[in-house]
C-alpha positions as CSV (number, residue, x, y, z in Angstrom):
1,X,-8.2,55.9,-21.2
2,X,-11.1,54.6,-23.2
3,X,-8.5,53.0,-25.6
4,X,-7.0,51.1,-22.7
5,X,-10.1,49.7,-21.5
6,X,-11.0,48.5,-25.2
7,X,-7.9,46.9,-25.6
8,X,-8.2,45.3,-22.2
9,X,-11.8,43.9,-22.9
10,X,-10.5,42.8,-26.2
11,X,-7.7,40.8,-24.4
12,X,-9.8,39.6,-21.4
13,X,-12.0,38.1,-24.6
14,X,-9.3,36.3,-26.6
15,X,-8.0,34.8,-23.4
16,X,-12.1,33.3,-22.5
17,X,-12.4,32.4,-26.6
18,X,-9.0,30.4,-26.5
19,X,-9.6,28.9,-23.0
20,X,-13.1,27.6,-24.0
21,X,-11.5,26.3,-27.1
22,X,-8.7,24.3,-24.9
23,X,-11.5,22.8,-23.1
24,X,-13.5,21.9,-25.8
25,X,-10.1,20.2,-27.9
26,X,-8.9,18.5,-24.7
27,X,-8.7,15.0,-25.2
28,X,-11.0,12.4,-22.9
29,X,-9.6,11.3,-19.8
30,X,-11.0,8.0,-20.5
31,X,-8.7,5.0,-21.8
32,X,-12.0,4.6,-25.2
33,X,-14.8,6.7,-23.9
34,X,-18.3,5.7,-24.9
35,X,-18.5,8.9,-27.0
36,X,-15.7,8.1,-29.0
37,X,-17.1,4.4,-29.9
38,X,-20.2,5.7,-30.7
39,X,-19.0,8.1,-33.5
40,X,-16.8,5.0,-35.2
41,X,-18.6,4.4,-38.4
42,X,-20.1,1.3,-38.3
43,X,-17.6,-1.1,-40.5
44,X,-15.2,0.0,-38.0
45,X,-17.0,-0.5,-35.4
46,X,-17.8,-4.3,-36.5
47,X,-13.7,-4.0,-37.1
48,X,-13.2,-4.4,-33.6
49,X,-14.8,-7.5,-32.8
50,X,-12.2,-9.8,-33.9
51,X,-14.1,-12.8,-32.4
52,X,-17.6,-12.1,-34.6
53,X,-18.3,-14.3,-37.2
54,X,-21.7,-13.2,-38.3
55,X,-24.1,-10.5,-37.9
56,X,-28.0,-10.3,-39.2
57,X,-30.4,-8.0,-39.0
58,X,-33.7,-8.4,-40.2
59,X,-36.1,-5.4,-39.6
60,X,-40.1,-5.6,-40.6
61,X,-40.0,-9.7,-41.6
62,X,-36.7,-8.5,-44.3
63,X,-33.4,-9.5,-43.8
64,X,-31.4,-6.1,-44.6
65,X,-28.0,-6.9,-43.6
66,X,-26.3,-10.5,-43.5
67,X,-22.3,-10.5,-43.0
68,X,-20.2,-13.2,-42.0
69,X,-16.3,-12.6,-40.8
70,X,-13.1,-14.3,-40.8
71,X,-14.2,-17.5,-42.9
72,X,-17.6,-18.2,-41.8
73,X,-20.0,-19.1,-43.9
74,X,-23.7,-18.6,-44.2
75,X,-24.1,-22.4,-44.2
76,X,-22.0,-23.0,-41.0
77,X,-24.0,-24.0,-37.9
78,X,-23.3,-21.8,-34.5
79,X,-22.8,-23.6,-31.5
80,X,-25.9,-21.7,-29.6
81,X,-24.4,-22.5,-26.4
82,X,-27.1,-21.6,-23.7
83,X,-29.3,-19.7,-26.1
84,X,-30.5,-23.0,-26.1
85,X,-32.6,-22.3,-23.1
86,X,-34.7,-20.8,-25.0
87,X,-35.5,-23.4,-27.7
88,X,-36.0,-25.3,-24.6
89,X,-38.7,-23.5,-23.4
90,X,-40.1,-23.0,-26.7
91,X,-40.4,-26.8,-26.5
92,X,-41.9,-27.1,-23.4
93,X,-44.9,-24.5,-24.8
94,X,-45.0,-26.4,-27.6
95,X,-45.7,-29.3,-25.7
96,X,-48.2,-27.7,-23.4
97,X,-49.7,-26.3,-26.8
98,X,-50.6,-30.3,-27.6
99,X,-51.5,-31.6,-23.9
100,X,-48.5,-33.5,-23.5
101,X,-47.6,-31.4,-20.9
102,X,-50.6,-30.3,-18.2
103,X,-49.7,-27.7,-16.7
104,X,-46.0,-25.9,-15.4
105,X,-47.6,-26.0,-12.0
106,X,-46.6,-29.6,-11.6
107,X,-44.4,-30.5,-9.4
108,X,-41.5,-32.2,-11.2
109,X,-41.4,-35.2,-8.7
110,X,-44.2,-37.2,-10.7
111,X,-41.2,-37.2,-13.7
112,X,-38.8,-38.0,-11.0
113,X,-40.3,-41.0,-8.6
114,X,-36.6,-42.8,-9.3
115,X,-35.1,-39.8,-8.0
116,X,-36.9,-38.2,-5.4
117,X,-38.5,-40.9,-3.0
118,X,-39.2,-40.8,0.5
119,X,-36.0,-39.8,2.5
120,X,-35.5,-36.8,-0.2
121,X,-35.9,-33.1,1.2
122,X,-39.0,-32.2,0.8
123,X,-38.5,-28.9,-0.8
124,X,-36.9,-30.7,-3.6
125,X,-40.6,-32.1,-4.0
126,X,-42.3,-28.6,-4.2
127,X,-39.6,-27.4,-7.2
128,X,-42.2,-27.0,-10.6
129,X,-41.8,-27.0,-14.0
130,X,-42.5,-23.3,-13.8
131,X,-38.9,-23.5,-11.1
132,X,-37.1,-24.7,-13.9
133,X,-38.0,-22.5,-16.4
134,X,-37.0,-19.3,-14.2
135,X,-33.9,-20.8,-12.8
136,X,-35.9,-21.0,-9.1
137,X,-35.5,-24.8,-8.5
138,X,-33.6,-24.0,-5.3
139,X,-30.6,-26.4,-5.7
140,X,-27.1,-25.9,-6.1
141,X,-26.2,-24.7,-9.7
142,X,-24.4,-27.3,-11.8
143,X,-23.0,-24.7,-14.2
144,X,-19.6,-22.2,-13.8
145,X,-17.2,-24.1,-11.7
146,X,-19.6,-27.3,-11.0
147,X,-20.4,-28.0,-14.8
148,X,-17.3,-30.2,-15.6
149,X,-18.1,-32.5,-12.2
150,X,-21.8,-32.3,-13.4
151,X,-21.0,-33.4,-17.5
152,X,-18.6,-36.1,-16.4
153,X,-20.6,-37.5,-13.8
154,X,-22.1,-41.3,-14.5
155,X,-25.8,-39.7,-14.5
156,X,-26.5,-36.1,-15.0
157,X,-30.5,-36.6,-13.8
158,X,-29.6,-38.0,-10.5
159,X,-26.6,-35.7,-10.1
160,X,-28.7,-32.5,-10.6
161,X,-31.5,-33.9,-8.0
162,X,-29.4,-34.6,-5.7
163,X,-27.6,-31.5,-5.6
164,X,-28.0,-29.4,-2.3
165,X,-30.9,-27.0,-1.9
166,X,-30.0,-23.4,-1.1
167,X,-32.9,-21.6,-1.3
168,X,-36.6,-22.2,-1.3
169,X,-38.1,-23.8,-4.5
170,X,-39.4,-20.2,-6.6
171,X,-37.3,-17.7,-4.5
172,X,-34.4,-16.3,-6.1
173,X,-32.6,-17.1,-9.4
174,X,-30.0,-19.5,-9.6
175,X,-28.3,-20.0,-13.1
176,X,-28.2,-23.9,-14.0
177,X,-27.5,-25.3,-17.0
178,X,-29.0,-28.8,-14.7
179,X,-32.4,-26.7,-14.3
180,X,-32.6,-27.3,-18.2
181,X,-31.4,-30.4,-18.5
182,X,-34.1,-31.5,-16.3
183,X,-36.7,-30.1,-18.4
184,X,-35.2,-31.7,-21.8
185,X,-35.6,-35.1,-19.5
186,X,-39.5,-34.2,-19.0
187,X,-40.2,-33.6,-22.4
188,X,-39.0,-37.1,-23.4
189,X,-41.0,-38.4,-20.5
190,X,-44.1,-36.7,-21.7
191,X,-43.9,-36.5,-25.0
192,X,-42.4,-40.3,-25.8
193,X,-39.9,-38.4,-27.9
194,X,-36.3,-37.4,-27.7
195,X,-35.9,-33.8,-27.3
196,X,-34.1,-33.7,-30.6
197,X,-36.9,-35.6,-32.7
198,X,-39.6,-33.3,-31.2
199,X,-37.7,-30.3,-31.9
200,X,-37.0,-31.5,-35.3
201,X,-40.9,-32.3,-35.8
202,X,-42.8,-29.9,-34.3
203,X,-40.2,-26.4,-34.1
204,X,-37.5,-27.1,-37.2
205,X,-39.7,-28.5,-39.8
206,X,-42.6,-25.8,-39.5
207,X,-39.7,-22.8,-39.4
208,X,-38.3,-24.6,-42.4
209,X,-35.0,-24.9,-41.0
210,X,-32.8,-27.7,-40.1
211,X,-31.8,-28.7,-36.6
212,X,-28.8,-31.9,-36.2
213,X,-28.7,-34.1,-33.5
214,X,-25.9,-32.4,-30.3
215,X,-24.7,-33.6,-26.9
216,X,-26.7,-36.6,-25.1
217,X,-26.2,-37.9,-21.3
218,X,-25.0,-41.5,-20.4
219,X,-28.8,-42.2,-20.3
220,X,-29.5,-40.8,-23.9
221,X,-31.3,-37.3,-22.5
222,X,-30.6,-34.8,-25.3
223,X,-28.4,-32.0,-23.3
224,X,-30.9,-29.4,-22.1
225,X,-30.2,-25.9,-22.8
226,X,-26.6,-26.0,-24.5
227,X,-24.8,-26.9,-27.5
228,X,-27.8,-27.0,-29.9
229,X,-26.6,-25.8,-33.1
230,X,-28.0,-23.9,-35.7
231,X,-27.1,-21.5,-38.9
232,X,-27.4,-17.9,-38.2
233,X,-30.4,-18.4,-41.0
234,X,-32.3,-20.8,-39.0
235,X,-31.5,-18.4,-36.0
236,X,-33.1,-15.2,-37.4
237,X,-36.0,-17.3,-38.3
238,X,-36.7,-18.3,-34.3
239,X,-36.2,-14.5,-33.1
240,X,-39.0,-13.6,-36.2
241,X,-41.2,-16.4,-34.8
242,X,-41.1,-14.3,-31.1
243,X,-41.8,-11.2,-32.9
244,X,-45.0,-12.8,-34.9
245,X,-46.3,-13.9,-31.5
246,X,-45.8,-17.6,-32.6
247,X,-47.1,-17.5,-36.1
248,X,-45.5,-18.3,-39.2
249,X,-47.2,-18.1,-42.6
250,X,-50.5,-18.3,-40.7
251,X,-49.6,-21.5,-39.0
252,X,-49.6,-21.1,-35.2
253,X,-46.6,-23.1,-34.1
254,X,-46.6,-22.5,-30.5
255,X,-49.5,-20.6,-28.7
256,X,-49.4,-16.3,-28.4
257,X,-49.9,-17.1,-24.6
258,X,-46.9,-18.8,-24.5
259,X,-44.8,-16.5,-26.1
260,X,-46.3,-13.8,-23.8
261,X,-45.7,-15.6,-20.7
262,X,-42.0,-16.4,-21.8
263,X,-41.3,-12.5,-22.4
264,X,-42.5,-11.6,-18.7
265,X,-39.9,-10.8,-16.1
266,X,-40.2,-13.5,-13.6
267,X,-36.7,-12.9,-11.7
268,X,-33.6,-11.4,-12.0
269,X,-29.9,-12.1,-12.1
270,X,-27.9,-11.7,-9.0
271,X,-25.1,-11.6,-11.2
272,X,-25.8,-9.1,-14.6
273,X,-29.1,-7.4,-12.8
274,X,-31.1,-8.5,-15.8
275,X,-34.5,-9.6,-15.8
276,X,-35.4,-13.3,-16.8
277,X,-38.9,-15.2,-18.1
278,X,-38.8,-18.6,-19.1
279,X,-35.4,-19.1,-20.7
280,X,-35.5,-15.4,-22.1
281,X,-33.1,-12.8,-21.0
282,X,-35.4,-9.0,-20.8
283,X,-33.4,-5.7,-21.2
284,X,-34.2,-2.5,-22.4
285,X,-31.4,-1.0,-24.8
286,X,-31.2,2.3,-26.5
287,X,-35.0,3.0,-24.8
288,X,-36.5,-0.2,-25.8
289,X,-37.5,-3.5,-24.8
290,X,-35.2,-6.0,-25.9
291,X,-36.0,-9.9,-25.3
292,X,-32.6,-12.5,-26.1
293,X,-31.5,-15.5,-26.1
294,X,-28.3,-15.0,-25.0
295,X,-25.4,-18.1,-25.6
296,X,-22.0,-18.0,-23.8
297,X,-19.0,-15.6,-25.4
298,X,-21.4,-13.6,-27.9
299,X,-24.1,-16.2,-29.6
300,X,-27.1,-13.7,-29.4
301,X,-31.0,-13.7,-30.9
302,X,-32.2,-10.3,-29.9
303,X,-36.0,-9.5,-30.7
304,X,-37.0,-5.7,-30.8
305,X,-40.8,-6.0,-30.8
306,X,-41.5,-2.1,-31.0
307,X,-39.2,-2.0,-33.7
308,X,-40.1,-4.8,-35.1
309,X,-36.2,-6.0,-35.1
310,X,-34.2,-9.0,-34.4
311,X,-30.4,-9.1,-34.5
312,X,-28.5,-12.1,-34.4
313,X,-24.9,-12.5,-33.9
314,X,-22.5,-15.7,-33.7
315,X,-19.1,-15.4,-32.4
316,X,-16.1,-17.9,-31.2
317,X,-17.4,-19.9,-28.4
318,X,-14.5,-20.7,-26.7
319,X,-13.6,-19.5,-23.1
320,X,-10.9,-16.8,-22.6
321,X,-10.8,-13.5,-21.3
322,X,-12.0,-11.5,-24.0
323,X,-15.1,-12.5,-24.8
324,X,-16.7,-10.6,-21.6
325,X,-15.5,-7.2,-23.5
326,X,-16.7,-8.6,-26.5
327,X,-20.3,-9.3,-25.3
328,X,-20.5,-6.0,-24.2
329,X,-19.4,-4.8,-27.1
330,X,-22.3,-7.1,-28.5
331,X,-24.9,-5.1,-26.6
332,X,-23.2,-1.2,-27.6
333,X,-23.5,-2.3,-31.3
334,X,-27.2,-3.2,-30.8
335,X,-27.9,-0.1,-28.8
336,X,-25.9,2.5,-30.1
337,X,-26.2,1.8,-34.0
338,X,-28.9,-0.8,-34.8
339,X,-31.9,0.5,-32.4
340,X,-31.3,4.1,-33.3
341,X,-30.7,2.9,-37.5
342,X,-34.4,1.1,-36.9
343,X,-36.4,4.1,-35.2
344,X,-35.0,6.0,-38.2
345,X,-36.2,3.5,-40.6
346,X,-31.9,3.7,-41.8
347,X,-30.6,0.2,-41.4
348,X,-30.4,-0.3,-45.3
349,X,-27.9,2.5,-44.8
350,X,-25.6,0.4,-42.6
351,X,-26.2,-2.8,-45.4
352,X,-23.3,-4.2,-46.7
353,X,-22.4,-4.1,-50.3
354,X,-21.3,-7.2,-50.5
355,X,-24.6,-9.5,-49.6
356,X,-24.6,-13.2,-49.0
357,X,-27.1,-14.9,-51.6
358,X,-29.2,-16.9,-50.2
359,X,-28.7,-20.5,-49.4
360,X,-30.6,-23.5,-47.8
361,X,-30.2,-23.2,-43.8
């Protein structure tokens, strides 16, 4: 009897060890489950990203990793795309910084007179500078579907003004590549400069990078907030100029306030639920804060203050269906290997052996 009930324990046993092992062998239901990306090493994770063409990572002011892909070079300038936006508003502090600009209370009428006289609604004449910034001007959104009307229109100014508004001037965000434009149109107004030669002047020069002229409107406004283009280099060297508050070799190139103000949520996307400042995107990704400029189809300057980590990727520009997987893909690589390599001072483990040397940007 005892025998019998040893050899039926022993059975009941094997059965519960091989059924637990079944379980834990079984395969993921998923079609590529999160777990299984994660444990790719990371070369072949950066495999995958067939539209990539360069990744740096520069952690504690040192640039520890620099890889280009499929032909790029480290002299080739990205097409920033709307990343842009934030050079933009690094501009307009820049130009607050030297009391060109009074204050981004103002309504942007007084830029405008041409545009928004008498018989204009009058909530067009309470939209700020401040509006613009946040993407809370209000009116219709020139970008997505209305950009190619917008862009081909005889005057983008007047076409962006008189746009319908949809929502009260500062209530919810509307994504507009117009919102920017207008802004590059102030800065020429108030700083007697193109938008080009004062970004060349007063951001490029003291970063020690170059900048070359882009896209202009029939009436000669530099393009505001996209197709700026600049070398992955010059691109690491803006993210480091977030993370030093605004300070370069103790030269103070636009103000700290500036740079804090432009980091604080001031909305949020209908659209991705992210939060936006002034032309900065605000996320928090593997537990931290994360602050980007973010460019259309993976053209990316992420800054990692409590890691003291920026992360820059450029990637083909061009529109077609895969580059929403490959932005997200974009965002795992950043949170799942780079944030976690930082916090465990291991990034020099992820460097590639085959480093670019260095070359002018």
């Amino acid at each position: 009897m005892q025998s019998r009930l040893k050899l039926g324990w022993a059975n009941f046993l094997l059965a519960l060890l091989f059924a637990v092992m079944t379980v834990m062998t079984m395969p993921s239901t998923g079609s590529s489950s999160d777990t299984e990306k994660a444990a790719l090493p990371f070369d072949q994770a950066l495999s995958h990203l067939p539209r990539l063409r360069s990744l740096l990572i520069s952690h504690e002011g040192e640039l520890v990793d620099e890889r280009y892909f499929h032909g790029a070079r480290s002299t080739d300038s990205a097409n920033l795309k709307s990343a842009s936006k934030s050079i933009i508003s690094t501009l307009i502090g820049i130009a607050l910084d030297r009391g060109q600009l009074k204050s981004i209370k103002d309504p942007i009428v007084k830029f405008f007179p041409e545009h928004l006289g008498a018989n204009v609604d009058p909530a067009k004449k309470r939209i700020t500078i401040e509006d613009l910034l946040t993407m809370r001007s209000g009116l219709e959104t020139t970008s997505n579907v209305n950009y190619g009307r917008w862009v081909t229109s005889a005057n983008w100014i007047r076409h962006v003004l008189t746009r319908p508004v949809i929502d009260e001037p500062g209530g919810r965000m509307i994504y507009s590549t117009g919102n920017s434009h207008l802004l590059s149109a102030i800065l020429t107004k108030a700083t007697k400069m193109s938008t080009f030669e004062f970004a060349r002047g007063y951001l490029a020069e003291p970063l020690a990078i170059a900048i070359r002229p882009w896209i202009r409107d029939p009436q000669g406004i530099y393009l505001g907030g996209n197709d700026m283009h600049l070398t992955p280099r010059a691109m690491i060297k803006y993210g480091e100029l977030y993370l030093k508050r605004g300070r370069v070799q103790g030269k103070q190139i636009v103000s700290e306030q500036w740079v804090e103000e432009s980091l604080k949520p001031r909305t949020k996307s209908n659209w991705s639920g992210r939060d936006y400042g002034y032309g900065w995107w605000i996320d928090t990704l593997g537990g931290q804060t994360t602050h980007y400029a973010w460019g259309h189809a993976g053209q990316f300057i992420f800054t990692v203050p409590g890691l003291k980590l920026v992360v820059v990727t450029t990637s083909v520009p061009t529109p077609d269906d895969g580059r929403r997987e490959h932005q997200r893909a974009i965002y795992d690589l950043v949170e799942r290997y780079l944030i976690p390599s930082a916090e465990r001072k291991q990034l020099a483990a992820l460097s590639s052996k085959t480093r670019v040397e260095p070359q002018q940007n």
